[in-house]
N, C-alpha and C positions, 0 to 999 in steps of 0.2 A: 887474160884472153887466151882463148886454147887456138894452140898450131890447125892450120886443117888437114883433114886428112888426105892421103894420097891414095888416087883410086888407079887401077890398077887394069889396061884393057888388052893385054895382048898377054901370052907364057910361054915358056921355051922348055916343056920336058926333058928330060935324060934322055939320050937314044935319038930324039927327033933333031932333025934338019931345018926344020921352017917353025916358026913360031905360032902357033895357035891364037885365032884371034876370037874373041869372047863377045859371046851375047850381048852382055853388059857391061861396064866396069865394076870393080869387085875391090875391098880392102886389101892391102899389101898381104895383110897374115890370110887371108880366105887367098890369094893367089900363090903363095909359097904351097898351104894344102894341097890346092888343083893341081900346083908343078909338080908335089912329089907324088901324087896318086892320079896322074893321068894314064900313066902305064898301065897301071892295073885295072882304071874304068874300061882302056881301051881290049885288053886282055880276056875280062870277065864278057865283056859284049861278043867278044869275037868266040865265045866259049859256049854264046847263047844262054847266059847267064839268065834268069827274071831279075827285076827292078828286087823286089825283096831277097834272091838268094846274093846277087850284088851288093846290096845296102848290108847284110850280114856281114858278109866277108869283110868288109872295109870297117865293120864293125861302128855301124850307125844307125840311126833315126830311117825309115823308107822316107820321109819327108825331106830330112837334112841332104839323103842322095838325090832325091829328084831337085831339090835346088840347086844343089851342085852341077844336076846336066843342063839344068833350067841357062845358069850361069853359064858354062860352058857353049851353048847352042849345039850338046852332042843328041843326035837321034841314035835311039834306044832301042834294038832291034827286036827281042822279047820283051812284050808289053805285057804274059802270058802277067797277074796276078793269084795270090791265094787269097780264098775267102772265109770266112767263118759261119757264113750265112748259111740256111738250107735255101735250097731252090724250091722253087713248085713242082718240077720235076722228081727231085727226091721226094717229096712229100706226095706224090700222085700216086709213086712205087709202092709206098706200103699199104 
């Protein structure tokens, strides 16, 4: 019979004072992640980062970041995305 796991709803960053309380609960190891890279999600937003030059930097998935804020319950101040698509607009140009 396997142990269950401990889920994880509240995190205490480096630096911070008050404990951050989370969207959701989260696995022990997904919340050590968040505690040591809170700083930096908080850093790169305050830097007006986008979701994708953010997700870089931390060096991950843009999906695995957005779950991570999903998780967190942080609002993401550049939503600005890159796209690969052509627009209609470009295409009206030539």
């Amino acid at each position: 019979m396997s142990k269950p796991h401990a889920l994880i709803t509240t995190i205490t960053p480096p630096g911070f004072v008050m404990p951050v309380t989370l969207a959701r609960p989260v696995s022990t190891k997904l919340a050590e992640r968040l505690t040591e890279n809170y700083a930096r999600i908080d850093a790169l937003n305050d830097a007006n980062k986008s979701i994708d030059d953010a997700a870089q930097a931390l060096n991950m998935e843009k999906t695995t970041f957005v779950s991570w804020l999903a998780a967190l319950g942080y609002k993401w101040t550049n939503k600005k995305t890159y796209s690969t698509r052509k627009t209609r607009a470009a295409d009206a140009r030539r």
